[in-house]
Each structure stands twice: as structure tokens, then as C-alpha cells.
C-alpha positions, 0 to 999 in steps of 0.5 A, a space after each residue: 480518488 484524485 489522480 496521483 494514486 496508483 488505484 482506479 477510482 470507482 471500480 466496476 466489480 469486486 474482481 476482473 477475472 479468476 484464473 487457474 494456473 496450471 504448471 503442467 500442459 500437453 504440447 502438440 507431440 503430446 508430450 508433458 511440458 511443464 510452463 505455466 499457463 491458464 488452464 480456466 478462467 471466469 468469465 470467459 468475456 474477461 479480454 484483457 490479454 496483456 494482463 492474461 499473458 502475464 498471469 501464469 509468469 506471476 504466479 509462478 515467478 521461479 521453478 524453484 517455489 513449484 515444488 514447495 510442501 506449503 501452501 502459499 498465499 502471496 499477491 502481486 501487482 501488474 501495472 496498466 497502460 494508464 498507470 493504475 495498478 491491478 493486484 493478482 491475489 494467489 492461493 497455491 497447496 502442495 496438493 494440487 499443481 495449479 494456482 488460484 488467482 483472483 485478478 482486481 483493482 482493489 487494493 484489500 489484501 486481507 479480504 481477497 486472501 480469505 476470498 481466495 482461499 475458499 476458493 482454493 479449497 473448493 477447488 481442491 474438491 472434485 464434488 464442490 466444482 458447481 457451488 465454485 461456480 456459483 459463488 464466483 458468480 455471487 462475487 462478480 455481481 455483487 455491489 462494492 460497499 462497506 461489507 461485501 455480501 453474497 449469496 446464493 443456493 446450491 444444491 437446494 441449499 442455501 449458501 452465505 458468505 460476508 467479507 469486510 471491505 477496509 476502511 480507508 480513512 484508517 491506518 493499516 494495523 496489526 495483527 488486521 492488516 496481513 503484510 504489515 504484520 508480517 513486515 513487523 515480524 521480518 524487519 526491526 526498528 533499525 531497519 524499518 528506518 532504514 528503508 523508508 529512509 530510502 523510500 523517501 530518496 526514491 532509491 532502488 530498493 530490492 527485497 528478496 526472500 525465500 517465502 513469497 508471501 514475505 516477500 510480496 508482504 514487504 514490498 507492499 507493507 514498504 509502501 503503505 507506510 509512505 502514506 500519505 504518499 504513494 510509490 509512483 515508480 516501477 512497483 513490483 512485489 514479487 518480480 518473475 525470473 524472466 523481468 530481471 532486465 527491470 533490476 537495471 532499469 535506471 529509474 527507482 523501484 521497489 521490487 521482491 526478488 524470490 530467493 531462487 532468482 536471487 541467487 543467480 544475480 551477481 551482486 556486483 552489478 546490483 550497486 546502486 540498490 539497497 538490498 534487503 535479506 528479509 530472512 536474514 534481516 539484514 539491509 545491505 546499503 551504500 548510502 547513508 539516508 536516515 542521517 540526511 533525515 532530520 534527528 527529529 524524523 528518526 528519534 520521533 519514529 524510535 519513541 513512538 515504536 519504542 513506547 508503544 505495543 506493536 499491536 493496532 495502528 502504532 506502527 503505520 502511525 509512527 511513521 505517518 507521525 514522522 512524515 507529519 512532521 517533514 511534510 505537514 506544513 505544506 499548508 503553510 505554503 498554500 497560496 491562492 490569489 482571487 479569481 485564481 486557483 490554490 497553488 503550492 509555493 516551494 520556496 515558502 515550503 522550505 522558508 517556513 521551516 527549521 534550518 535542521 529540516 530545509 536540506 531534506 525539504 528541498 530534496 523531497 520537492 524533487 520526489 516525483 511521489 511529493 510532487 504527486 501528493 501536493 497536486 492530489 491535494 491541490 485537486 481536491 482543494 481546486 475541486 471544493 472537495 476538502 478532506 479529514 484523512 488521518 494525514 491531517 487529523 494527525 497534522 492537526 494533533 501535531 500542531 495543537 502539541 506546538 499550539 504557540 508557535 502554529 497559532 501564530 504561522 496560521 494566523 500569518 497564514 490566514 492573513 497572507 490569504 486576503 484578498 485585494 477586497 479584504 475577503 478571506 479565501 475562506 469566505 470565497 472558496 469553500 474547499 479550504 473552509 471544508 479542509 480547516 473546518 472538519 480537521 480542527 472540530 474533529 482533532 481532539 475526538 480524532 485523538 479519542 477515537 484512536 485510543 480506543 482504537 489502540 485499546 481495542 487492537 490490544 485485546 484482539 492482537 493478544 487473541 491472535 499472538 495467544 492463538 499463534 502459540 497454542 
């Protein structure tokens, strides 16, 4: 995983700490105060106090959620001193008056949701405290793979428990994926384009909602659809009462302001953000983004939502669709010089492209989370590593659909890549062979294969709607 992700490459163990968040605690007077604090944890070794002093403040960001009747699943994410992200994955019943949090690098809401969620419910049952242990213990040592597994006994009984670790080479999808499904629910076409219009502008975008897993949900399903790109500034998914200083932060973010909180803003002073009612449904902006998008861009997002079932990966791919089309010829400004590395040429970037897209091009060389993105692929192609992503299996479908016109810039391509011997880089460095070979052999069984994907996700999201109605 190259350097310009916000996740830890390789992580030690599934999770870093548990934690029980009680709301209630006796000072020293022996008097009742309510103030979030952990009250447990697992393991005792876990030191890390930034991340332990900031534990109870996000999961309770505002008194206003202490008394909900609901339980509450909903994640957030604390941002270490390395810039990679650790996600706080939080289970809270009305039965109890503490919060379980599962504190881990991986970004795998889905699994960790179940994983919590058991572990609330074990939690909630006086008699389950030793087999709690003992499968915290199972989890902690188990190897990360594919399909997490553990097992243990308790109690003379035998106890076996398997989650499914995402895959990353897919698209998140619907109903799998648990924040995209939500944020389809929350937010129409209109403004899902909307929003990533701003994303892509790098804007203070501000979310607010009076359910926190709906606000976590969106923020975090916001950014995944930026993907092949990745939200490099201030990331906050639900944002604690006593942070709004990082509202007036002057450089851009993406943050979810319970409701509570919310309210005791004044909006005045929030001009420069666009703000998203995710209850209401409603954006409130004073910018115009998706017109400075190409009408390409935003017409080729609608078909796509429009002509398809919201169901499977159709969502995710229609905007890695739309950024396919605004960013997949950065390979055409790929450039390397023998004895040299790769190099990315902005001004052949925005040359090789329609007038209709140079404005927007030109703005985006100015995004801190492109420029991150061309130097991840330049790191790996520099590395010999080469990649298949969905970015360029996508890439590559797009240019088979224009197969005259692509043919004809890649063989111009090719031809500017010689070297003063005559030998194509191909031939000299086996990353970009690596990059153009597994991408154009697997393009059509690509195409394949997410058909039947598409189909299959079909059938289990009609299971899921079904079962939501019964």
C-alpha cells in the first residue's frame, strides 16, 4: 500500500484495543458525575494515550445522543501523528450506559460492526464476561487474511466464529457495503453529484444528522467514492462538541456534525462550507461545482445511476466511471527518459485532453489528494510493481469503447517513450510492462466478471429489501 493512502500498510493485528466507555463515574467526593471515560479495556499493554484521551469524547461526542431508546452502531476516525487513520468502531444499547469500541487500522466497517456487535451482546450478559475475554483474546491473535477465523473453548465448550475481511480489488457495494447503502438511502442523484463536485474541489464539506450511524455512514461512503483518490485533509466522521474549533480550520475537510451540536452553530459563521442536512436531504451551498465539471462528467454519473438498479457495485462504479473519464489519461502524460525515473508531465496532462475538460484539469493538478494519487502510481510503477485496480480495468474498458481514437494516443505514446537506443521502456522497465499487460488481457473478463457480479448482487440485495419489509 503506497504512501499516499491515509491506512497503515501490513497491520500487526486485526484490532489495537477494546474499550468500555462509561458515561457515569465517582469523583473523588463520591459524588455520581456524568463524563465519558474507559472504565475497561483489553489489553492492559495497549498505551497509546493520545488515542486513549480521545476514546470516550468520540464515543460520546454530544449529550444529546446519551439518552437514545436505539441502539447505535456508528464509526469514527482519529488521525495519528504519521497521518494514517485508526477507525473507532462503536456499539451502544439503551440497556447499558457504556459504549463498546474496537479501536483498528483496518478500514472494514462491515466486518468490525458484526465483530462489535457480538461483543455488545456479551457484554450485556453478566454470565458471558469469561467467554468475552476469551474471544477478545481469539481476535487479538489471530492472523489477518482473506477470511478472519477463530476459535476457542469456554466452558468445556467449543466456540467458532468466521468474518469476511473485504476484498480490496472490488468496489464497495450495495446492500454489502453498510455506509454506501445508507448513503444511497440519504442522499438522491442530484445531490450525490453535488457533493462530489465539492469533494473534488476539496471544499469544507459539513454533514450533519441527528443519527450517528448516518452521519458517520456518509462522511465515510463521501470519501470512498473519490476512489481512485483519497480525502488527504482534515477527515472527521462524527466530530465531538468540544472540536468545533476544527469548523474554522482554514484548510478543507470533510466532517459530521451530530445534530445536537449542530444546532448550537450559528450558520452565518459556516459560509465557506457546504452543508449537507442528511435527514432533510437537502445541500445548502454557495458554490456552483458541478457546472464547472465537464457535461460529460455529470451526464455520464445520471445515465449510469439512471440505467441501472442500485443494487451491487453500480453506484461506486458510476462515479469511478466519471473519474475515469477526468483522470484516466494521466497515462498518456506518463514520461521516463533512460537511465531515469517515470515522471508525470502536467502540461501534457491537460494538452492531450478536450478543451471542454482543460479548465477542470488544470484545477484538479491543484488538488493535494490528485497529486497524491499520481505520486502513489509513480511509486509503484518507479518500484516495478505495476497494478490491476478497478481504476485501470475501468480505464482500460473506457478506452476499448473509444478504441480509434486511444489506439492512435497510445501508440503516439508508446513511440514518445523510445529511448535514444530505440528500446522501448517496456522492454527496460518491467513495471509499466507489468501495468499495460495484466490491464489489457484481463479487460474484457473484467467486464465479464462484474456482470456476474452485478447479477449476483441483484438477487441478494432483492433478499435484503425483501427481508427489511417483512
Amino acid at each position: 500500500m503506497h504512501k499516499s493512502t491515509r491506512f497503515k500498510s501490513n497491520p500487526d493485528r486485526l484490532f489495537d484495543c477494546y474499550c468500555e466507555v462509561s458515561t457515569k463515574y465517582k469523583n473523588s467526593a463520591g459524588t455520581c458525575v456524568e463524563k465519558p471515560w474507559i472504565k475497561r479495556r483489553f489489553p492492559d499493554t495497549y498505551r497509546n494515550k493520545e488515542i486513549l484521551d480521545s476514546v470516550p469524547k468520540f464515543a460520546y461526542p454530544c449529550k444529546g445522543y446519551l439518552s437514545s431508546n436505539d441502539t447505535v452502531l456508528f464509526s469514527f476516525v482519529l488521525t495519528n501523528v504519521d497521518s494514517k487513520w485508526t477507525f473507532g468502531y462503536c456499539h451502544r444499547t439503551p440497556a447499558t450506559d457504556t459504549c463498546i469500541v474496537l479501536l483498528s487500522q483496518l478500514p472494514w466497517h462491515d466486518a468490525f460492526f458484526k465483530i462489535v456487535t457480538h461483543l455488545g451482546t456479551l457484554f450485556r450478559i453478566p454470565e458471558k464476561q469469561e467467554e468475552l475475554l476469551a474471544y477478545l483474546k481469539a481476535l487479538y491473535q489471530c492472523k489477518i487474511d482473506e477470511q478472519i477465523s477463530i476459535q476457542f473453548q469456554i466452558n468445556g465448550q467449543y466456540r467458532s466464529y468466521t468474518y469476511d475481511a473485504p476484498d480490496k480489488l472490488t468496489l464497495p457495494s450495495i446492500p454489502q457495503d453498510r455506509n454506501l447503502t445508507e448513503y444511497h438511502s440519504a442522499v438522491n442523484v442530484e445531490n450525490m453529484i453535488n457533493l462530489f463536485a465539492s469533494a473534488l474541489n476539496e471544499r469544507h464539506i459539513l454533514i450533519t444528522s441527528r443519527d450517528l450511524y448516518r452521519l458517520s455512514a456518509c462522511v465515510q461512503a463521501l470519501n470512498t467514492l473519490l476512489y481512485p483518490m483519497h480525502w488527504q485533509h482534515i477527515f472527521i466522521p462524527v466530530l465531538p462538541s468540544d472540536l468545533l474549533a476544527y469548523l474554522q480550520a482554514p484548510m478543507p475537510f470533510m466532517i459530521g456534525v451530530p445534530e445536537p451540536t449542530f444546532k448550537k452553530l450559528k450558520i452565518s459563521e459556516l459560509h465557506e462550507a457546504v452543508i449537507f442536512f442528511a435527514d432533510e436531504n437537502i445541500i445548502r451551498t454557495s458554490y456552483d461545482d458541478v457546472k464547472d465539471l465537464p457535461h460529460g462528467i455529470v451526464s455520464s454519473i445520471k445515465n449510469d445511476l439512471k440505467n441501472q438498479v442500485a443494487i451491487g457495485d453500480s453506484v461506486s462504479r458510476a462515479f469511478l466511471r466519471a473519474l475515469v473519464r477526468l483522470i484516466g489519461g494521466y497515462r498518456e502524460a506518463l514520461e521516463f527518459n533512460d537511465g531515469e525515473k517515470i515522471t508525470f508531465n502536467h502540461d501534457r496532462f491537460i494538452a492531450t485532453r478536450t478543451t471542454q475538460y482543460q479548465s477542470c484539469l488544470k484545477r484538479m493538478l491543484e488538488l493535494q489528494m490528485f497529486r497524491q494519487f499520481i505520486e502513489g502510481r509513480l511509486e509503484m510503477l518507479n518500484a516495478g510493481q505495476g497494478f490491476n485496480d478497478d481504476f485501470e480495468l475501468e480505464v482500460n474498458l473506457y478506452e476499448e469503447r473509444t478504441a480509434s481514437r486511444v489506439n492512435l494516443q497510445y501508440a503516439e505514446w508508446l513511440n514518445d517513450m523510445k529511448t535514444k537506443s530505440g528500446v522501448l521502456i517496456r522492454s527496460i522497465n518491467p513495471s509499466l510492462k507489468l501495468m499495460y499487460r495484466g490491464i489489457k488481457d484481463k479487460s474484457k473478463q473484467a467486464y465479464k466478471d462484474w456482470r456476474v457480479k452485478v447479477e449476483q448482487g441483484s438477487s441478494q440485495a432483492q433478499s435484503f429489501f425483501y427481508s427489511r419489509m417483512e
